[in-house]
ZAMARGU-4260 file (C-alpha; in steps of 0.2 Angstrom, whole numbers, plus 5000, padded with zeros to 4 digits):
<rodrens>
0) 5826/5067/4744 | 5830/5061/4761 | 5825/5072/4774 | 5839/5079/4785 | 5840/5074/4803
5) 5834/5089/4816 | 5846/5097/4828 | 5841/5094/4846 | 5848/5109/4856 | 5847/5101/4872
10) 5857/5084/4867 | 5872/5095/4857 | 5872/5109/4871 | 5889/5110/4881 | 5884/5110/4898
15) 5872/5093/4896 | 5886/5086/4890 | 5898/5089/4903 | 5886/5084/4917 | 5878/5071/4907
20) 5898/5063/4910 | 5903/5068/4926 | 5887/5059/4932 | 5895/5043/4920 | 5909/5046/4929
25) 5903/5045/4948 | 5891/5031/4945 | 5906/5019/4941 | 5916/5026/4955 | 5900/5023/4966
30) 5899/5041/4972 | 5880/5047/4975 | 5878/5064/4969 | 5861/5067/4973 | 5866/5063/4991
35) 5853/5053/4994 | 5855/5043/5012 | 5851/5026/5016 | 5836/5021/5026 | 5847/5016/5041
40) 5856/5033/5040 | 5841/5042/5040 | 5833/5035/5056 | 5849/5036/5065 | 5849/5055/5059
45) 5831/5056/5066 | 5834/5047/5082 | 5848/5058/5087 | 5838/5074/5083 | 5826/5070/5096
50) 5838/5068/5109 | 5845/5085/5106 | 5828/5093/5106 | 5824/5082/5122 | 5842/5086/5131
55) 5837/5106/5123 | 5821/5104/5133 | 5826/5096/5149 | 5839/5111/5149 | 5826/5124/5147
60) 5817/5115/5164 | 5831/5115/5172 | 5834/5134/5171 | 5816/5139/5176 | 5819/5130/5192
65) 5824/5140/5209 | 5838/5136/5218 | 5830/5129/5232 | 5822/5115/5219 | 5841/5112/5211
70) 5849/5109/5230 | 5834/5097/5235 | 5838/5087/5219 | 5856/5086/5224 | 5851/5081/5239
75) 5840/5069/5237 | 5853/5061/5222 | 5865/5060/5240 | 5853/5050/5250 | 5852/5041/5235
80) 5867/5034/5230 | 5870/5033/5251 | 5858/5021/5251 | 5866/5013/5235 | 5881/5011/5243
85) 5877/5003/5259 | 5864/4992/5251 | 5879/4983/5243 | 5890/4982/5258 | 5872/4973/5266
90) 5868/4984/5279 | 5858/5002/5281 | 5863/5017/5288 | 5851/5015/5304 | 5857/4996/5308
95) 5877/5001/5310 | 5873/5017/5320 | 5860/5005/5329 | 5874/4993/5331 | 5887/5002/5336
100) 5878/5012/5350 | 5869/4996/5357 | 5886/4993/5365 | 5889/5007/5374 | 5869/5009/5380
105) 5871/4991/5386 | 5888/4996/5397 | 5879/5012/5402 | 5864/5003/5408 | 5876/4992/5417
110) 5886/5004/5426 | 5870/5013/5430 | 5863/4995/5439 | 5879/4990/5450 | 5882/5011/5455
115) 5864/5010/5462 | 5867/4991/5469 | 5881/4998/5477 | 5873/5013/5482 | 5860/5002/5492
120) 5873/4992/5498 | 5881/5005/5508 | 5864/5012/5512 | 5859/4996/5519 | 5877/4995/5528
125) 5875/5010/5534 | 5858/5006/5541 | 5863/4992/5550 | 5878/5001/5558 | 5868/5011/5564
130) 5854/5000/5571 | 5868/4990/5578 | 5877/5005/5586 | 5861/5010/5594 | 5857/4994/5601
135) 5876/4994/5607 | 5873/5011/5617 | 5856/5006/5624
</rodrens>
């Protein structure tokens, strides 16, 4: 007698079969149905989870702070990128407002030397007129 074969309920069962082929059947189309991710695609997931939780975290500091710390930021970000921008012209803020008023401090100074050079002129004019007109009468 030959002993009959056993029936494995797992191997004949419906379900196993039809998962047991459509797993066939994505492996030759390349599908990954355990949706497991590469390495690079996992660090790239990583990477840009931390910069969410830091942006999330910035953005909670940034609430907590008054308004009087905000507009000193914004002001200070002005100055900054003031600076920036006459850095790449090549001059400073100071040196062109330097320059442009030495001229005009330099007239004025100028002026103020030949008013008071003509103002002793006449005073010494005037001096000798009158030491002149004196002399006359006497």
């Amino acid at each position: 007698m030959i002993p009959k074969k056993l029936v494995n309920p797992c191997l004949e069962s419906r379900d196993k079969k039809d998962l047991h082929r459509e797993l066939m059947f994505n492996q030759k189309t390349g599908k990954n149905v355990l949706n497991q991710k590469s390495e690079l695609t996992k660090v790239l997931e990583k990477r840009l989870d931390n910069k969410k939780k830091k942006e999330l975290e910035e953005d909670k500091k940034c609430v907590r702070r008054n308004s009087f710390e905000r507009k000193l930021e914004e002001q200070a970000l002005k100055i900054a990128q003031c600076e920036l921008n006459s850095t790449e012209k090549g001059t400073t803020i100071g040196t062109t407002e330097r320059k442009n008023d030495e001229p005009e401090l330099e007239f004025l100074k100028i002026r103020a030397k030949l008013h008071h050079a003509q103002r002793n002129s006449t005073n010494q004019n005037d001096q000798v007129n009158a030491n002149t007109k004196i002399l006359d009468n006497a």
